[in-house]
N, C-alpha and C positions, 0 to 999 in steps of 0.2 A: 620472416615470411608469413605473410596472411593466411591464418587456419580458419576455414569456414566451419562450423563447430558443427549444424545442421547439414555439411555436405558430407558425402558417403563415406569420404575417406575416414574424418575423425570419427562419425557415427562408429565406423569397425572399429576404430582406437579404440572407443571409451570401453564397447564391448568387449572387446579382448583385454583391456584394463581390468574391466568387471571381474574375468575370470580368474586371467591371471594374481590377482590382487583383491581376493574378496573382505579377508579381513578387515582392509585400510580403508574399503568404500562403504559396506554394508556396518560397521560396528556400530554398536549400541542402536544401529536404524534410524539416526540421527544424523551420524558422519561427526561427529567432535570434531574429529582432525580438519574440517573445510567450513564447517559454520564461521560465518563474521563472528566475530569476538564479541561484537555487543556492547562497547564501553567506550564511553569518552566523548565521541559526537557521531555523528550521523556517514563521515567519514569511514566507519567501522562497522556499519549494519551493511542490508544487503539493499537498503534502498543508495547506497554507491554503484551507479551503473558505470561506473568504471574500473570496478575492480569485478576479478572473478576469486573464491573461497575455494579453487580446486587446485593444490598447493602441487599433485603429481603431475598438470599438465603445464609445460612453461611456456612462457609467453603471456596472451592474452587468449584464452580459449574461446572466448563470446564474440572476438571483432568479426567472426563471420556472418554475425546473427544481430549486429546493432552498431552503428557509427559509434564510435568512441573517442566524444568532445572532448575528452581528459579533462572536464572539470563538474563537478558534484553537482553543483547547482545547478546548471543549465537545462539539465533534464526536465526541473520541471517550474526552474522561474529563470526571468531574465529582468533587467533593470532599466528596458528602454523598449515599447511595441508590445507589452503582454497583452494576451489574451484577454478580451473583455465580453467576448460573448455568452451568453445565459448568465449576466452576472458572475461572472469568474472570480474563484480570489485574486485579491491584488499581486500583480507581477508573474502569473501564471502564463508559462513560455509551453504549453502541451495543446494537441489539438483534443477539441471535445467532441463527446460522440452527441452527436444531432438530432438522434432517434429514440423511440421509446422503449421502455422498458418492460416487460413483464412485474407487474409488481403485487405482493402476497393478497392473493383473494379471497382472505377469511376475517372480512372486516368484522361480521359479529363476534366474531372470537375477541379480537381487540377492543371491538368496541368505540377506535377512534378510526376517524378518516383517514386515506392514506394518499398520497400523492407520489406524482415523478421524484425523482432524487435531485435535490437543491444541489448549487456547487459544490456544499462541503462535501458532497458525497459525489457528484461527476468529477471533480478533479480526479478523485479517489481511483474510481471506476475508468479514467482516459486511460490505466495500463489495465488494471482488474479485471475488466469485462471483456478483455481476449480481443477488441474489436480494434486496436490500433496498436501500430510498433511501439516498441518500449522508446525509439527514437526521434519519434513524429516532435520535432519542438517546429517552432515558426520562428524561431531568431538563432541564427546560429553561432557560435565565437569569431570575432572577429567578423571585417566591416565587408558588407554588400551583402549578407548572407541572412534576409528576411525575408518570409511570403505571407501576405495577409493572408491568401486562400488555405493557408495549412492552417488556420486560425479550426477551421469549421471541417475542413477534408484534409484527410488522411493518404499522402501522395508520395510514396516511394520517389517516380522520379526528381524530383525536389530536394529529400535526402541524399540521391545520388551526389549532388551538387558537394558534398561534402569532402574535401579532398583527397581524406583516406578512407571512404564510403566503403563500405561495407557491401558483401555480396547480396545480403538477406539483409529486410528490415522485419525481423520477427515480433510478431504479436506472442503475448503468454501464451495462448492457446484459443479457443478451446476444443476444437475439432480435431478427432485421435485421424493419424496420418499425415497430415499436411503438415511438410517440414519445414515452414517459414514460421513457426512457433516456438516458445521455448519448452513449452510441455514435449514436443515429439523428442528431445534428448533429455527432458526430465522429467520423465514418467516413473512410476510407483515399478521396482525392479529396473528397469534401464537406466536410470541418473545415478552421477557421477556420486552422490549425497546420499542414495539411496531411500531419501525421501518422497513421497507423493508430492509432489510439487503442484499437483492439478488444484490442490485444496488453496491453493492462493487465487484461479482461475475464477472469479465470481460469476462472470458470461452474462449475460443482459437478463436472464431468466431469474429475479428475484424471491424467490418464493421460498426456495430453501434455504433462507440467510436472514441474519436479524432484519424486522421491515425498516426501512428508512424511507424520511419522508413523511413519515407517521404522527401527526401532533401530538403534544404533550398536551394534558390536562389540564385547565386552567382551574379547576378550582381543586380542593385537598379536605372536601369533607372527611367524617368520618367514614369506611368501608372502602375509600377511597384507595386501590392498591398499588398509589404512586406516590413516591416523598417529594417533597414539595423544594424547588433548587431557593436558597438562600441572596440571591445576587443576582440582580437584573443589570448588564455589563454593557454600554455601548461603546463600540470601538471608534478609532478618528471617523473611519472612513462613512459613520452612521448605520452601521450594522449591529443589529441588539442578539443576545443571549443571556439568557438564565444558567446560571452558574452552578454549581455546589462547590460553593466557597468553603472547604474545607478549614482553612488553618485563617479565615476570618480577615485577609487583608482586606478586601477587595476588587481584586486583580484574579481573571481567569488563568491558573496559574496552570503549567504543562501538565500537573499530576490529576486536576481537577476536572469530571466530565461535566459536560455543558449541550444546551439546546440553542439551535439556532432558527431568526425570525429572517425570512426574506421574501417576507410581501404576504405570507399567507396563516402566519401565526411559529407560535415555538415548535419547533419539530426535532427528531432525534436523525442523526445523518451519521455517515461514516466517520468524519472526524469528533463525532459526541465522547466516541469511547477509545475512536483513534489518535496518536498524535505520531505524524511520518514521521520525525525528526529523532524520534525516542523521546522515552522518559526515564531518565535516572531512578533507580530501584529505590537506593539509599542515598542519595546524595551523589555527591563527585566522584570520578574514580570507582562506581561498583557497577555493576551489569544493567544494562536498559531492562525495562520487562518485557515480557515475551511477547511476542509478535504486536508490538508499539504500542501496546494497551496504556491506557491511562491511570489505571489501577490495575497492579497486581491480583490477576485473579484466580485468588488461592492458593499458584502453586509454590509448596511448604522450603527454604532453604535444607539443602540437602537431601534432597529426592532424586536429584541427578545429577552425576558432576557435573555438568555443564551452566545448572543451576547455581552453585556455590556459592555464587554474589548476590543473590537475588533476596533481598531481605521479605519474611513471609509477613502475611496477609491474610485475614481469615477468610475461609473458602467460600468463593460465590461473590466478594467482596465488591466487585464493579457491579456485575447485578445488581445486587441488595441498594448499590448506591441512589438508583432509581427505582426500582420495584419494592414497595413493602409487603413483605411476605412473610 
């Protein structure tokens, strides 16, 4: 039976779960027991919108609140019609948002120019920014199931079309109330995790979040308080980035953060420091690092159990990678 997760009924679940059961949801303020695991492939994080980490409720607790393709990938590529508008990554199956940003307005502070956010960071932002379902793709499994217009618009009925569609097609958030969001059931005390979930919510309002969009330096005098990327990298598809080639292959490798050029010089975007898919801490087999970062940033093995595979890193460590300070 289809549990809408956002309609009334489950909402009172979860709350009388809350109470009934505070130990199991609130512990450590983290939730242990319902975090994705974190290890192995992307199968295991929580960018799998097909699974839910809430191990008390059975079933599927989120098919109320988002079609579920039952396949990993699809959410945000497909291999036949991708998204190519604003210069999209290759194979990009998600609608982007078309509008503008609020973007940080203390350029003297920075000192460098700042612009809209390139793909690598609207890809990012098509769930981040609150402004479309977690569901919105434009090609969907299996054949006749494609809309050019979901390419650029964000169209529930179109999702509907899905066979075992969903009641809700929920946006993250970010407006408190409105129950077609995942934040209205995973709010800071009401969610199953007990976690603030809003702090995933970026919202179109960029100002309180690292600037992206933002050029990088192009020269590296002395007083100069940027390090300088070692690897200027062009992909097939003719897209350049400056690297910090750490381990010297040549190859912009998962671990390693990077600037990207698309049309208007090197700039620093959400995938600089992000990598969706995870990054192995230590190698195979140990724990991605926290929240997809490309370097571990600082935090120490053994600080929390949940950390215990996380091999450390000295503190500030992704920083420092770009900033000299």
């Amino acid at each position: 039976m289809k549990q809408a997760i956002c309609g009334g009924l489950v909402v009172r679940f979860l709350v009388l779960f809350c109470f009934v059961f505070p130990s199991i949801i609130f512990a450590d303020g983290w939730a242990p027991n319902t975090r994705a695991p974190n290890i192995g492939n992307i199968g295991n994080t929580r960018h799998n919108l097909t699974m839910s980490y809430l191990p008390a409720i059975a079933d599927d607790p989120m098919s109320g609140a988002r079609n579920n393709y039952q396949e990993i990938c699809v959410y945000c590529h497909t291999p036949h019609g991708a998204n190519d508008t604003k210069g999209a990554i290759p194979l990009w199956n998600r609608t982007l948002n078309q509008g503008q940003y609020t973007i940080y307005d203390k350029p003297r502070t920075l000192n460098r120019p700042i612009g809209q956010p390139s793909p690598n960071s609207l890809t990012c932002l098509s769930c981040h920014d609150g402004t479309i379902s977690i569901d919105s793709i434009i090609n969907m499994p299996g054949s006749g199931r494609y809309s050019e217009a979901q390419k650029t618009s964000f169209n529930p009925s179109w999702l509907d079309g899905w066979p075992e569609s969903s009641a809700v097609h929920a946006t993250m958030g970010p407006v408190p109330g409105n129950p077609q969001q995942c934040t209205y059931c995973h709010a800071e005390g009401e969610s199953a995790s007990g976690f603030p979930f809003e702090l995933f919510v970026i919202g179109t309002d960029l100002r309180d979040d690292h600037p992206i969009g933002i050029l990088f330096p192009e020269n590296f005098d002395p007083g100069v308080d940027f390090n300088e990327p070692n690897l200027t990298y062009e992909t097939p598809g003719g897209a350049q980035m400056k690297v910090f080639d750490n381990n010297g292959n040549g190859y912009p490798d998962k671990d390693e953060p990077r600037l990207y050029d698309t049309g208007e010089g090197f700039e620093v975007e959400c995938a600089s420091c992000h990598d969706p898919h995870g990054v192995p801490s230590g190698g195979p087999g140990t724990m991605f690092n926290p929240s997809f970062l490309r370097v571990n940033n600082g935090i120490v093995e053994g600080n929390n159990p949940n950390n215990s595979q996380i091999v450390s890193n000295t503190g500030s460590a992704l920083c420092l990678t770009c900033h000299a300070k």
